[in-house]
MARLO-344113 format. One line per 3 residues: for each residue x, y, z negated of C-alpha. Coordinates in Angstrom, 1 decimal, padded with zeros to 4 digits. Layout:
N
X:Y:Z; ...
This chain:
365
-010.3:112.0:-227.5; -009.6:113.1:-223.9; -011.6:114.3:-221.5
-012.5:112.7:-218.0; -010.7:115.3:-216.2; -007.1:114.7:-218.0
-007.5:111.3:-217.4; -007.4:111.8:-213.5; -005.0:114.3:-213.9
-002.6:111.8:-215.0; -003.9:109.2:-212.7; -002.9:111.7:-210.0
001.0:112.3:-211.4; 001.6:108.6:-211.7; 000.4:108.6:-208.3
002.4:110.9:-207.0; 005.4:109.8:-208.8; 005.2:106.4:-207.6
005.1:107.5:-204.1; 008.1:110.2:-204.8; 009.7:106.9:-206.2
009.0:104.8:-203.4; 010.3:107.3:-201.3; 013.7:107.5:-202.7
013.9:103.8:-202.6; 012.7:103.7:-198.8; 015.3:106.4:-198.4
018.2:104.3:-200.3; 017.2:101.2:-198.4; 017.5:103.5:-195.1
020.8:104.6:-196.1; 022.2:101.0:-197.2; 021.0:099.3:-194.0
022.6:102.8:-192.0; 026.0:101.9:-194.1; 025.6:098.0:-192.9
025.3:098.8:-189.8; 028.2:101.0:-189.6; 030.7:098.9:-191.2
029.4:095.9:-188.8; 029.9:098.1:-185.9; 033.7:099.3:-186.9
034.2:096.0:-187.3; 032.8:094.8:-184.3; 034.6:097.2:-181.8
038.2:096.8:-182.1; 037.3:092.8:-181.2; 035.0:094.1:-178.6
037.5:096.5:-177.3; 040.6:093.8:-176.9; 038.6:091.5:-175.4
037.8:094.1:-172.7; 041.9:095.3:-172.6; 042.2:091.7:-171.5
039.9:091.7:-168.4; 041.4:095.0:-167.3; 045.0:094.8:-167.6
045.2:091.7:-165.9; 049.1:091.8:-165.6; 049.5:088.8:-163.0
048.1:091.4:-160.3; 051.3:092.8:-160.9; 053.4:089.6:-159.8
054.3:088.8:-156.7; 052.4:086.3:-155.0; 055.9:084.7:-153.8
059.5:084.6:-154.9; 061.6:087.7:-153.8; 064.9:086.5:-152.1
067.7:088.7:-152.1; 070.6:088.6:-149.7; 074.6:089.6:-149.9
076.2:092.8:-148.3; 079.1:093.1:-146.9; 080.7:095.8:-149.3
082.9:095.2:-151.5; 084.0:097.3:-154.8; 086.9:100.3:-153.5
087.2:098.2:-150.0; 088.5:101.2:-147.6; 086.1:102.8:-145.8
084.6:101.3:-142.6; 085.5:103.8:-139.9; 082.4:104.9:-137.6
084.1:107.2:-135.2; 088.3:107.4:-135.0; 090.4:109.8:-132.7
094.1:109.9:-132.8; 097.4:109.5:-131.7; 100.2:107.5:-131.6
104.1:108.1:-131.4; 106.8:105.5:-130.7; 110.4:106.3:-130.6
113.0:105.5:-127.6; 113.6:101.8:-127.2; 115.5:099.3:-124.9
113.9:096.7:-122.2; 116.0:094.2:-121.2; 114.4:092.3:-118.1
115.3:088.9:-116.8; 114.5:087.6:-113.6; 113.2:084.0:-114.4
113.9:083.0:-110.8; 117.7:084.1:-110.7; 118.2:084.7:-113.9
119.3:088.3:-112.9; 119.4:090.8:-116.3; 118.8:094.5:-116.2
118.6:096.8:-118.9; 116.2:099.5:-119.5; 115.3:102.4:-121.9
111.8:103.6:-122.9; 111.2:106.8:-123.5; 109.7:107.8:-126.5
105.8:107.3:-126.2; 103.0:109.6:-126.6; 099.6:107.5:-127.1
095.7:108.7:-127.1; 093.5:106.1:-129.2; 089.5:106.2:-129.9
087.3:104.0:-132.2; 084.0:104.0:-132.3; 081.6:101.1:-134.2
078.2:102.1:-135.0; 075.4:100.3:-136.8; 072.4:099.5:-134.5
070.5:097.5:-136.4; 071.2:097.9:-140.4; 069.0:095.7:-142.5
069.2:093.1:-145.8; 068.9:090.6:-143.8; 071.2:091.7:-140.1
073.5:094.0:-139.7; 074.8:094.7:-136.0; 077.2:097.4:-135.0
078.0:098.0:-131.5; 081.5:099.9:-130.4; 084.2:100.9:-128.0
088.2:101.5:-127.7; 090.8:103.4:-125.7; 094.4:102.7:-125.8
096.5:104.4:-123.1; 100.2:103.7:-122.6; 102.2:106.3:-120.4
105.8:104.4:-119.9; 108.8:106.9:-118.7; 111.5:104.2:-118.2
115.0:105.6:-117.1; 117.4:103.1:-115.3; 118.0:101.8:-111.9
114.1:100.6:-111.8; 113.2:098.0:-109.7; 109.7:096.0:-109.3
107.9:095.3:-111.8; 109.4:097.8:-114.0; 109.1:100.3:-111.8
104.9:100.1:-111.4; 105.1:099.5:-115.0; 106.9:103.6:-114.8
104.9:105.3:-112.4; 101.5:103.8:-113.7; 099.7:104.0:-117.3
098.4:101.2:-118.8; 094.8:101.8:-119.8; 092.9:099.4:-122.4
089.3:100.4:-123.2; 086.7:098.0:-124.2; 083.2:097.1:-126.0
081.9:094.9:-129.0; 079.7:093.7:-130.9; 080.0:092.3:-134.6
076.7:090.8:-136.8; 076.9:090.2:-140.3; 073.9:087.7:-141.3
073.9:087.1:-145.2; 072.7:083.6:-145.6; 071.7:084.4:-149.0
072.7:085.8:-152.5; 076.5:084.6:-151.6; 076.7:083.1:-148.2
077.1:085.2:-145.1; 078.5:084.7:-141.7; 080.0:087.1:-138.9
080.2:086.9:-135.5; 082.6:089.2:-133.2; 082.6:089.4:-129.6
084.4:091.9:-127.4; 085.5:092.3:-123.8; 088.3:094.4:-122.6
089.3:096.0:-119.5; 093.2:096.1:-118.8; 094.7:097.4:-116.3
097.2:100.6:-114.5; 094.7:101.6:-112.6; 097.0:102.3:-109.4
095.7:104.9:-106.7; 093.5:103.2:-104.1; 093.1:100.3:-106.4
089.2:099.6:-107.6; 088.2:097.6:-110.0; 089.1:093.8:-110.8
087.5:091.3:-112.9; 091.0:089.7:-113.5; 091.1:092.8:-115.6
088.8:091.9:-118.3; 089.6:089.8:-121.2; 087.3:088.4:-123.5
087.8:087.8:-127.3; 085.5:086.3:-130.2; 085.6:085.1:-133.7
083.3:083.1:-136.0; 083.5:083.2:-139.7; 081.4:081.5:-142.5
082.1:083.2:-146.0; 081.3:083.3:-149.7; 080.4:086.7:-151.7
081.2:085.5:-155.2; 080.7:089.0:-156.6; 081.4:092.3:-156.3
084.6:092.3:-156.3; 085.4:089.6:-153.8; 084.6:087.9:-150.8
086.2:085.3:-148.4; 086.0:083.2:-145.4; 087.0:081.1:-143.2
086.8:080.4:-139.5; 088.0:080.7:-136.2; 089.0:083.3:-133.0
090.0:083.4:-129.6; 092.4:086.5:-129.4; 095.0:088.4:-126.8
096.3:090.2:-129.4; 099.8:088.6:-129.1; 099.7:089.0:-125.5
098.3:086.0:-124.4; 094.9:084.1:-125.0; 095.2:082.1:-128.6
092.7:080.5:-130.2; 093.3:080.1:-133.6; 091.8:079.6:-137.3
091.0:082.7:-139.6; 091.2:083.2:-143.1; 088.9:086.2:-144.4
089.4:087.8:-148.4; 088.7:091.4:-149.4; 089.5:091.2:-153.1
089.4:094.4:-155.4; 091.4:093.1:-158.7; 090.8:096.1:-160.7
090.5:100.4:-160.3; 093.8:100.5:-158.8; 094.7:097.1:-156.8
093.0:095.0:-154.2; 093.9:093.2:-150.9; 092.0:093.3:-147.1
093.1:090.4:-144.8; 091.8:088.9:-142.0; 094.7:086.5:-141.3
096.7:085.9:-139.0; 095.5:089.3:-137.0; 096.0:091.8:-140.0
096.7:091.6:-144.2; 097.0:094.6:-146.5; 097.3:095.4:-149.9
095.7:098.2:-151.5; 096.8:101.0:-153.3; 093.6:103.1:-154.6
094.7:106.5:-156.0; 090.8:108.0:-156.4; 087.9:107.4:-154.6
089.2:109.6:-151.9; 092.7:108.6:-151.6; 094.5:105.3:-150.9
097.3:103.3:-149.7; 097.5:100.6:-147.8; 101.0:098.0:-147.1
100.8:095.4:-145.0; 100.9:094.8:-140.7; 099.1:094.0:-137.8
099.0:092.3:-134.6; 097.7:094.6:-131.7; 098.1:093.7:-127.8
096.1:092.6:-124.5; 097.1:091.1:-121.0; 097.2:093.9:-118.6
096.4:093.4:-114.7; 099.0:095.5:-112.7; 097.9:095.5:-109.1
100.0:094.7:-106.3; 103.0:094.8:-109.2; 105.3:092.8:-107.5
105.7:091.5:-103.6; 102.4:092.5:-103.0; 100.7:090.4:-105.6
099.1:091.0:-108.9; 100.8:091.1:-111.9; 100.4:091.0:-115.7
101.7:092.0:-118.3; 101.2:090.4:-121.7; 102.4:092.5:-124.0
102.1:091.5:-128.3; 102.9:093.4:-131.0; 103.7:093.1:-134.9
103.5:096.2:-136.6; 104.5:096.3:-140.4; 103.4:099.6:-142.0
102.5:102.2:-144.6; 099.1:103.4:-144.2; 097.8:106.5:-146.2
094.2:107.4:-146.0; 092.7:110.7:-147.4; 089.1:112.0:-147.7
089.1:115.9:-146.5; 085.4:116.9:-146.8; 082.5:114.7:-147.1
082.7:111.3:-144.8; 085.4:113.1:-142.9; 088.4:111.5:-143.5
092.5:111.8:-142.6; 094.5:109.0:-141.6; 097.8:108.6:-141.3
100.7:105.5:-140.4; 104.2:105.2:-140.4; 106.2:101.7:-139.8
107.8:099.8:-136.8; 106.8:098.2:-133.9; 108.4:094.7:-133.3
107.8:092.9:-130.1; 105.7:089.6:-130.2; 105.3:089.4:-126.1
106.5:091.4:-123.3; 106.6:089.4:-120.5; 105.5:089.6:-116.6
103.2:086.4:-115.1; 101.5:086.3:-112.1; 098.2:084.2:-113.3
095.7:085.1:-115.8; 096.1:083.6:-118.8; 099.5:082.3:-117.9
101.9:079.7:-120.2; 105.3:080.0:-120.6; 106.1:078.3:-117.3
104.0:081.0:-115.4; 106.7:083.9:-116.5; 108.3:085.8:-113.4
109.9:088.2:-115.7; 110.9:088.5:-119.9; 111.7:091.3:-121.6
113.4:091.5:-125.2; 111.7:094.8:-126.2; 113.6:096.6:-129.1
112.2:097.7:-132.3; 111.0:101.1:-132.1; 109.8:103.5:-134.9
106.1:104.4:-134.9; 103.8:106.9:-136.5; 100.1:107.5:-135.7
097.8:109.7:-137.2; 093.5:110.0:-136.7; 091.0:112.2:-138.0
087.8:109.8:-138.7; 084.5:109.8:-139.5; 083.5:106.6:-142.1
080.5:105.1:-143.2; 078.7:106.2:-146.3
């Protein structure tokens, strides 16, 4: 038989180890819901965390609100360098004048010394933009004649006077759009011998211009066409223009602006080339009181085929040098401005002469 006392002694121990046991089980309920609510939560964040990626990185911010639109340049692949500032000078051998009277039809001959020439370019950008370019510029070309022979007038003002040329311009390049562009050249030139007691005279200035619309079709080329008024031959001339820099490869390439000047291209490195081709240089000059005390001018054109070797010497500093001859186009003697054929007082045959020129220059980047 047991006694009272054992039987609440094991009262108490199934007591206690029903509440140890109900602990345990609390404990792994605790830990199963802790485990639940772990492997819901991993699973929940990386949703949680893309969804909130999205709001942040909200990549149209990054767009532009409108479409971007991009313009040509005027550059072209190995094209020779545009020159910003140019001093130089110019040699032409001894050549003949022959001078006829168009009145009497009385024929002198003359010789020219050989001539001794100062020339200055300068063309700098004033406004430089993708959308305008506009350079602005200047040039000097003085002509001191020493002409032997039994002078008489005009020759003979033409001897004892230089011939000064020095003007302005002003070019724009406005790219239309990813491969349409147009330029626009104006210029006006002053002309004359300046003669001692003589001022100024506007019959001295000449004014010149061109137009060109023109296609970029890559890098490598670009051309144009349009149209100019021009004294290069001597005498006012308006005529059409055909514009193509074309670089075929490394070595090869072409630069023409016809009829006024066309080259072909030689490219050795990037700091040497070679250029082939001519150009047409020349202006009317006023000659004051040149002949029976009236004005006078000379419209004098020339054609000059030549060898043209440029070379870089440090940095944008760069040598230049020419050798070819110098044909006459015009050399004639009129007393109006702008005068025809019928206007002449005096023609010249000019002879070929030799010429060689060479300019230290500063180009563009």
């Amino acid at each position: 038989m047991y006694s009272g006392r054992g039987v609440k002694d094991i009262t108490k121990n199934e007591i206690l180890s029903k509440i140890v046991n109900y602990k345990k089980t609390q404990m792994k309920l605790i830990i199963t819901c802790f485990n639940l609510c772990m492997i819901t939560l991993f699973a929940v964040l990386p949703v949680c965390a893309q969804e909130d990626s999205t709001e942040v990185e909200d990549y149209s911010m990054f767009a532009d609100a409108t479409e971007v639109k991009r313009y040509t340049t005027q550059k072209v692949l190995n094209l020779s360098a545009a020159k910003l500032l140019s001093a130089g000078l110019e040699w032409n051998s001894n050549s003949g004048l022959p001078v006829t009277n168009q009145s009497t039809n009385e024929a002198r001959n003359y010789n020219i010394k050989p001539l001794l020439m100062p020339r200055i370019l300068v063309n700098f950008p004033v406004v430089s933009n993708d959308k305008l370019i506009v350079n602005l510029g200047g040039q000097y070309w003085g002509s001191p004649y020493n002409i032997t022979g039994a002078l008489q007038s005009p020759v003979n003002t033409l001897d004892a006077n230089m011939m000064h040329s020095m003007g302005v311009a002003a070019s724009i390049f406005k790219p239309l759009n990813e491969k349409r562009f147009l330029i626009l050249v104006a210029g006006a030139d002053l002309n004359t011998s300046f003669p001692s007691g003589q001022s100024l005279q506007g019959k001295a200035i000449t004014i010149s211009a061109s137009a060109i619309y023109g296609w970029k079709t890559s890098e490598r080329n670009m051309w144009g066409i349009g149209a100019s008024r021009t004294y290069r031959l001597g005498r006012v001339i308006h005529v059409p223009v055909l514009l193509w820099n074309k670089t075929f490869n490394d070595k090869w390439g072409v630069e023409m602006v016809l009829p006024a000047k066309g080259f072909v291209r030689r490219n050795f490195s990037s700091q040497s080339l070679l250029l082939a081709g001519f150009e047409l240089e020349g202006n009317q000059y006023l000659i004051p009181n040149g002949f029976n005390n009236g004005d006078l001018f000379l419209q004098r054109g020339e054609i000059k085929p030549r060898l043209q070797w440029e070379r870089q010497l440090k940095n944008f500093i760069w040598l230049s040098t020419q050798v070819g001859a110098r044909i006459n186009g015009r050399f004639n003697f009129t007393d109006q401005y702008n005068g025809k054929d019928a206007d002449d007082l005096f023609r010249t045959s000019l002879k070929t002469a030799l010429f060689f020129n060479i300019s230290l220059n500063l180009v563009s980047p």
